[in-house]
Structures are given as C-alpha cells and as structure tokens.
C-alpha positions in Angstrom: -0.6 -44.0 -6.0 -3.3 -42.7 -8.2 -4.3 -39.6 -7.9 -7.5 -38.0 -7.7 -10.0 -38.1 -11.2 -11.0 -34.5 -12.0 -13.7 -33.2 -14.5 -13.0 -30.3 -16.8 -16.2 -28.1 -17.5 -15.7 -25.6 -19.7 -12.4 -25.7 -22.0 -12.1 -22.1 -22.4 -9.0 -20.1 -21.1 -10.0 -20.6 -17.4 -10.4 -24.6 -18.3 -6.9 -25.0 -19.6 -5.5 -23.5 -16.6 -7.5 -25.1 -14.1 -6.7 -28.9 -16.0 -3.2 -27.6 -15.7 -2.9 -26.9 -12.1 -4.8 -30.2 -11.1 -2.1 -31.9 -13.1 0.5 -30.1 -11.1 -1.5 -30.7 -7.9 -1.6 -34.6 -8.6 -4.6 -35.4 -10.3 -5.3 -37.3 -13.3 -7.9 -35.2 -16.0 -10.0 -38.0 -16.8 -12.7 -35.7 -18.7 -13.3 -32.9 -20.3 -16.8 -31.4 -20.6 -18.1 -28.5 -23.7 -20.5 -28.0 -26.1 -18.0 -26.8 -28.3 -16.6 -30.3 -29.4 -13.6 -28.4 -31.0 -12.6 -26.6 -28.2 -13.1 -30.0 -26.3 -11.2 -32.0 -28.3 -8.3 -29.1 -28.2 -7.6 -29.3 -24.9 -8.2 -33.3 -24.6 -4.5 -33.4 -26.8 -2.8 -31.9 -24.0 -4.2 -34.6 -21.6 -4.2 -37.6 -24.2 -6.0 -39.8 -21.5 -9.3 -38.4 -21.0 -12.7 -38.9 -22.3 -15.1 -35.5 -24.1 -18.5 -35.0 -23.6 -20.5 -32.4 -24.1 -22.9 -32.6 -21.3 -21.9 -33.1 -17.5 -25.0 -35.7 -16.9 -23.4 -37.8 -19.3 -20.1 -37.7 -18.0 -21.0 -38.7 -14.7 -22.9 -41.5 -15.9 -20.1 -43.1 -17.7 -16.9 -42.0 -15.8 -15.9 -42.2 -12.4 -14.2 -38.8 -11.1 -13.8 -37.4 -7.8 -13.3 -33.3 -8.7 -14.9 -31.5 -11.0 -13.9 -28.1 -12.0 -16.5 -25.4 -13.4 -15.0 -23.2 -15.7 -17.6 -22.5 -17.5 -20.0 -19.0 -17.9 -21.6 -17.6 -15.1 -25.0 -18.5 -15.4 -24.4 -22.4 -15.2 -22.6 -22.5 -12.6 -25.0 -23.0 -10.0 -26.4 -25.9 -12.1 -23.0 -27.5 -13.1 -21.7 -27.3 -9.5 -25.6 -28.2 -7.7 -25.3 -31.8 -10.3 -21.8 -32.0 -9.1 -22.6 -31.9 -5.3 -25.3 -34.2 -5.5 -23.5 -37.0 -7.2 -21.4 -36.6 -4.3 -18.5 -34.7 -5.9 -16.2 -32.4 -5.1 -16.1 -28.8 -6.6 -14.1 -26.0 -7.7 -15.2 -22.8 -9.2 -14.2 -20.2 -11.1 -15.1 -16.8 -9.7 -18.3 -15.9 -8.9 -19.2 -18.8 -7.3 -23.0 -18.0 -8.6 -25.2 -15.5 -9.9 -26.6 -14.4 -6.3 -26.1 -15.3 -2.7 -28.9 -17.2 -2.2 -27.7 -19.6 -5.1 -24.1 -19.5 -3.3 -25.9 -20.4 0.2 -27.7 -23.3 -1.6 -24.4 -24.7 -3.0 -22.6 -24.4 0.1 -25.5 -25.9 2.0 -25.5 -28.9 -0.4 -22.1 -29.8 0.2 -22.2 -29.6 3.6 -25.2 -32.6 3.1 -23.2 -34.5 0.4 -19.8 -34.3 2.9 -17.8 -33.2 -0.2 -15.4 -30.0 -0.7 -16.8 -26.6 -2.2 -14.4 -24.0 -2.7 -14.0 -20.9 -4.9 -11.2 -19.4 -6.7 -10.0 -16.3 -5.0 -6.7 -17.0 -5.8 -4.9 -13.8 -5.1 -4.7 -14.2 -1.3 -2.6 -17.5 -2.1 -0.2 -15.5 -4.5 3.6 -15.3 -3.0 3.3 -11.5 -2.9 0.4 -11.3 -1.0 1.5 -13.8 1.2 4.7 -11.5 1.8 2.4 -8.8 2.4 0.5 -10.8 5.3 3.6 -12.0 7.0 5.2 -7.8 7.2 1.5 -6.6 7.5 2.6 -4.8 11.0 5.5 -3.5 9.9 3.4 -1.1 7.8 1.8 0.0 11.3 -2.1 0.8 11.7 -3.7 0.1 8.7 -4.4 3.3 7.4 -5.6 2.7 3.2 -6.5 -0.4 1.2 -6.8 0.7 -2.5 -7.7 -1.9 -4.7 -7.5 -0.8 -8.2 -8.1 -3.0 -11.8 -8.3 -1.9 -15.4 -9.2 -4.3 -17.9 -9.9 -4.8 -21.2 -12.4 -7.5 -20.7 -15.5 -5.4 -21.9 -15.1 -3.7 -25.7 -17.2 -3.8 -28.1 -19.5 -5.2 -25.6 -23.5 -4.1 -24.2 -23.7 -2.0 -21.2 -25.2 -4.8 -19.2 -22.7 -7.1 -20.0 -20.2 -4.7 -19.2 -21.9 -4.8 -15.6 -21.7 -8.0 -15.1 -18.1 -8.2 -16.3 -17.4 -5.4 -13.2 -19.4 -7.7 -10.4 -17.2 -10.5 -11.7 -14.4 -8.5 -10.4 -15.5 -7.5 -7.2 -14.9 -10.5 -5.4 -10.9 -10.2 -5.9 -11.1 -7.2 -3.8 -13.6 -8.5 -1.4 -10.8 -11.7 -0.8 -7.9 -9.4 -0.6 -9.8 -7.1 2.2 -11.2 -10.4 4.0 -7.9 -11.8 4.0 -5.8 -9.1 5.0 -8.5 -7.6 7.7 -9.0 -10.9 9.0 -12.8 -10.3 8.0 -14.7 -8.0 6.6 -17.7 -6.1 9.0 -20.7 -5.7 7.7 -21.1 -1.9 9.1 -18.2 -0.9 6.9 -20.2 2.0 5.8 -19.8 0.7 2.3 -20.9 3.4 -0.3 -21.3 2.9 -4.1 -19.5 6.1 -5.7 -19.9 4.9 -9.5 -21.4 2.0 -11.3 -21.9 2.4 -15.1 -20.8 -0.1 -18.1 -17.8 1.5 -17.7 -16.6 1.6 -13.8 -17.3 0.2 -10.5 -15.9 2.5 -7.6 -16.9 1.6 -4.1 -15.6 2.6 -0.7 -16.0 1.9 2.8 -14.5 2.4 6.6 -13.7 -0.1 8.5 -12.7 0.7 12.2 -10.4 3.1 10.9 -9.2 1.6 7.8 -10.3 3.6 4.5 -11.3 0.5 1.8 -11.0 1.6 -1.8 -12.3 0.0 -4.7 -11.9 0.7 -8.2 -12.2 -1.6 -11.3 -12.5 0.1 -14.7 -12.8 -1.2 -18.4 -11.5 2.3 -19.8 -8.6 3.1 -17.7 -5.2 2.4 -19.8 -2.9 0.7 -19.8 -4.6 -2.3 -17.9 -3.1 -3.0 -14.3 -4.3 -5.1 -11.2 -3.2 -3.5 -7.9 -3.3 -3.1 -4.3 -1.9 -0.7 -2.4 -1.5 -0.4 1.3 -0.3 2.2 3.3 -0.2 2.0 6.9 1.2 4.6 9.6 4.8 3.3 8.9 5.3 2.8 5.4 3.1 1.6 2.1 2.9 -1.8 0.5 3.0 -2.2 -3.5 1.5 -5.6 -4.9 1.6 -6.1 -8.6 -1.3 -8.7 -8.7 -1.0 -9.0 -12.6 2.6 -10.6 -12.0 2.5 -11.4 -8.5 5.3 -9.2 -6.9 5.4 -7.5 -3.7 7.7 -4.2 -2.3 7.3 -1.8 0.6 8.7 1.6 1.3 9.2 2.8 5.0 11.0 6.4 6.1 10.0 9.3 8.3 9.0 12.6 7.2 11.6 14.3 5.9 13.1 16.7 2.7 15.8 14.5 1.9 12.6 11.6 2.0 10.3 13.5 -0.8 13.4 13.9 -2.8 14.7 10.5 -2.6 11.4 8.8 -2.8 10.6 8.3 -6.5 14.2 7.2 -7.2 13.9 4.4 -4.1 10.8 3.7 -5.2 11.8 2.7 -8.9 14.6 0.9 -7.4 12.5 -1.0 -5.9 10.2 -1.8 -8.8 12.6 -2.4 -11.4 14.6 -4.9 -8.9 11.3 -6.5 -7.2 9.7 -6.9 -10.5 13.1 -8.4 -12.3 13.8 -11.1 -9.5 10.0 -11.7 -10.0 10.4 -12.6 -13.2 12.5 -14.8 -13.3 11.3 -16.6 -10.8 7.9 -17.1 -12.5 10.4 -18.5 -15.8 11.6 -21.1 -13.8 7.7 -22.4 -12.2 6.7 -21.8 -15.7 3.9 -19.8 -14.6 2.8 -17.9 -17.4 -0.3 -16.1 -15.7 -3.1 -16.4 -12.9 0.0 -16.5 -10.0 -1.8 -17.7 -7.1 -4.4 -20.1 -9.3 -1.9 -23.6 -8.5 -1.4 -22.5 -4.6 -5.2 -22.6 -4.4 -5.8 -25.6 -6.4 -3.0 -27.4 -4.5 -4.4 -26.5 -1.9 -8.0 -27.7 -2.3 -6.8 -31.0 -3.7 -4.9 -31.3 0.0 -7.7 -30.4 1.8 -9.5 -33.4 -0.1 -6.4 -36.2 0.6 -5.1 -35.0 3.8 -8.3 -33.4 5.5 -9.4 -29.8 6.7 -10.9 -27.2 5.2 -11.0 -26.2 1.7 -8.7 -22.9 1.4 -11.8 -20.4 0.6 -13.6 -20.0 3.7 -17.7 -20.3 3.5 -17.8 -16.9 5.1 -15.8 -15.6 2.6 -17.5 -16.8 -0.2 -20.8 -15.5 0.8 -19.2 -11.9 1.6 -18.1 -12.0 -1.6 -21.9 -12.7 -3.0 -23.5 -10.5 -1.3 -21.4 -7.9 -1.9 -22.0 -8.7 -5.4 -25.7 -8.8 -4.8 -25.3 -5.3 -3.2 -23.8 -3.8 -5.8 -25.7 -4.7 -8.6 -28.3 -3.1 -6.6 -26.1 0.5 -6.3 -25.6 0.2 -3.1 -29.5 -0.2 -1.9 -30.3 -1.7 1.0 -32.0 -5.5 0.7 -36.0 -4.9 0.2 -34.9 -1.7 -1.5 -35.4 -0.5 -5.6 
C-alpha cells in the first residue's frame, strides 16, 4: 500500500521533524518546499525520493501530494495553508495556526468547503505524560491549581517586538493543556494579563474554582517547560521538555513536610530515569508528543473522524492570542 504524499514547507528545525514523523506515521515526503535552496536540498538527502521547490504554487502544479505541512514563519502561514486548502489538500501546522483569529476562522472555514483535514500542532496533550495525567486526573481531587510555566531562550539578542511575538507563540501550549485537561476552557474565566513585556508573559484566570496560571519568560534560567497541578488530594509534576509525568499524594502531617522533598526527589530521579530510557529506545530526541499528533492526523485522513486538534480549540487558542497582544483589552478596546 502506498502511503499518503506529504509536502514539506519550510526545512527549518520544525520541517525536519515534521518530514520525520510523517515518515513514521506512513507517508511518503514527496516534496520539499524553501527559499533557501540549501536548506532544501539538506533535508531532501534524508528523503532521497522527493522533488525541491522553492515556491508552493509550483509544487502543486507539478506534483501530486495529499498533505502538506507548514513549517514555515508565522506570517505565511495563512497564505501557505489558504493555497493548500484550496487545491483541496490537507493541512498541518505548526503553532500558531495564524497571525489572528479571524485568519484562523477563514482557514478553518475553507477546509470545511474543500472537505479536507485542518489541524494544528498542539502536541503536548498527545504526550505519554500528559496522557497519564488525564487518565489519574481524579485522583488528584478538585482541581485546585493549574500552573503552566516556560523559560526559553528563544528571544536573545532579539527586538522587543519580536520578543512579543515569540511569547504569543507560546501561549497556545498552555491554552491546549487547560482546554484539554478542563475539558474546555470558559470564556468568563476572569482572565487577567499580570505582565507582558519583551521579556515575560504572565496571565491568570479562575475558572469555576480552578486557579489558571500562566507564565512564559525568555530571562528565567535555566530553561524549563512545566505544568503543575495540584488538586485537593495530591499535586501532579509534568516535565513537558522530556515528557515525564509523577504525582505526590499524603495528608497533612509533620512526618509529611519532613519526608516530602526526599519522596519527591525520589520520584524525580526514578520518573525522569525510566523516562529516559524509554525515549532512547523510540529514538525520540525532542518535541515528545509531535509523532502521536501527526499519527494521529494522518489516521484521521485514512481511517476517518476528526483531526486530533479540535476547531474549538484552535480558535481558543487564537483568540487568546489576539487578547493578549492586546494586554488583556477587551475587543473594540485600545
């Protein structure tokens, strides 16, 4: 069987991973789209079969291919994705989806005329550890905290506004994780913007009852990528960098407080040990959670349903990206 023809655009860091995945999902890269014909021609020798171009028009003119894959910057990808659609494609993006909602709601709204796939990747709900977290969610109890915390190094030597922009690229990780755990995310969360500079994004909310943290940084060291949730019963730990999950319960107690830093670096060292060698033998080297999603989106294509990513989820995400960039101002508001 032959399996699905996927497009490459964009053979950046994000392109080599993506080729990879739909290579492990089944598909065949048939080509590989950049205007930088070295780059192009870099990652075509670890896929000796498919065809460079340096525009998408042109490869779509000349190749027949079922996926395409936009990995390329931001501000294309509501172009590269809308060309996609239209020649009836189906499409996978990298994170944001596009520069604003309303682009996002066109894009969705075009593959719902063309009858073809649309999906973004959020990939940390598809991780293992969050997984694990989802399936002892109520063993933590009422959800009491949901701190979502990133520092990167993403942004030195960089402008201010570009700085921003890297910090609103983040903020839909968060967004997925709370949508995915909450089982949706209300739009009365009494979200607040605390910070947003080129430095840090900090945003919190209340949901129900539920406290929603946000924090994504480019100064904080050493970089991390984290969620922690604690509920009435006991707190959660997920390492989203490597993709490793562990939980601490106990009732209030002395001999508790004492004990609890040593149980709890038990816990890590063993959690994040088994972790690693588990990731050695998948050969995942980064991005856990990136080749569930794309497996999964390629499956949604052969066998049917929906892509993984929710629409509603995808345009919560946007929008609270659109809010944000704003500093928290209501729509209509400077």
């Amino acid at each position: 069987m032959i399996g699905l023809q996927t497009a490459i655009v964009g053979a950046g860091l994000m392109g080599r991973w993506h080729a990879r995945c739909a290579k492990k999902a089944g598909a065949r890269i048939a080509a590989i789209i950049d205007v930088n014909s070295e780059r192009a021609a870099a990652l075509k020798r670890s896929f000796p079969g498919s065809r460079v171009f340096s525009s998408l028009e042109e490869c779509l003119e000349l190749v027949e291919v079922d996926v395409v894959h936009v990995c390329a910057q931001l501000e294309h990808h509501f172009s590269l994705a809308m060309t996609s659609l239209r020649s009836g494609k189906h499409v996978l993006l990298e994170k944001p989806a596009a520069s604003t909602a309303c682009e996002t709601k066109e894009l969705i709204d075009a593959a719902k005329r063309a009858g073809t796939k649309l999906c973004v990747t959020h990939q940390f709900p598809f991780q293992q550890s969050v997984r694990r977290l989802k399936q002892n969610l109520d063993a933590l109890g009422e959800p009491v905290i949901l701190d979502f915390s990133i520092c990167s190094a993403g942004g030195e030597g960089l402008s201010e506004a570009k700085n921003k922009e890297i910090l609103l690229g983040m903020l839909p990780h968060p967004v997925s994780l709370f949508y995915s755990l909450l089982g949706g995310l209300k739009r009365d969360a009494s979200w607040k913007v605390i910070a947003f500079t080129g430095d840090d994004l900090v945003i919190m909310g209340v949901m129900d009852k539920t406290i929603l943290e946000i924090n994504i940084s480019l100064r904080g060291r050493p970089t991390r990528n984290e969620l922690i949730v604690t509920g009435s019963l006991g707190t959660a730990y997920v390492n989203l960098f490597h993709g490793y999950c562990f939980f601490e319960f106990g009732r209030v107690s002395r001999l508790g407080k004492i004990a609890q830093p040593f149980k709890h670096a038990a816990s890590l060292f063993t959690t994040a040990g088994v972790n690693l060698l588990q990731r050695i033998a998948r050969w995942e080297a980064a991005y856990p959670g990136l080749e569930e999603l794309v497996s999964g989106f390629y499956d949604s294509i052969t066998l049917g349903g929906d892509a993984p990513v929710r629409e509603e989820e995808m345009m919560e995400a946007a929008e609270m990206t659109d809010w944000a960039r704003r500093g928290g101002a209501p729509q209509g508001d400077t």
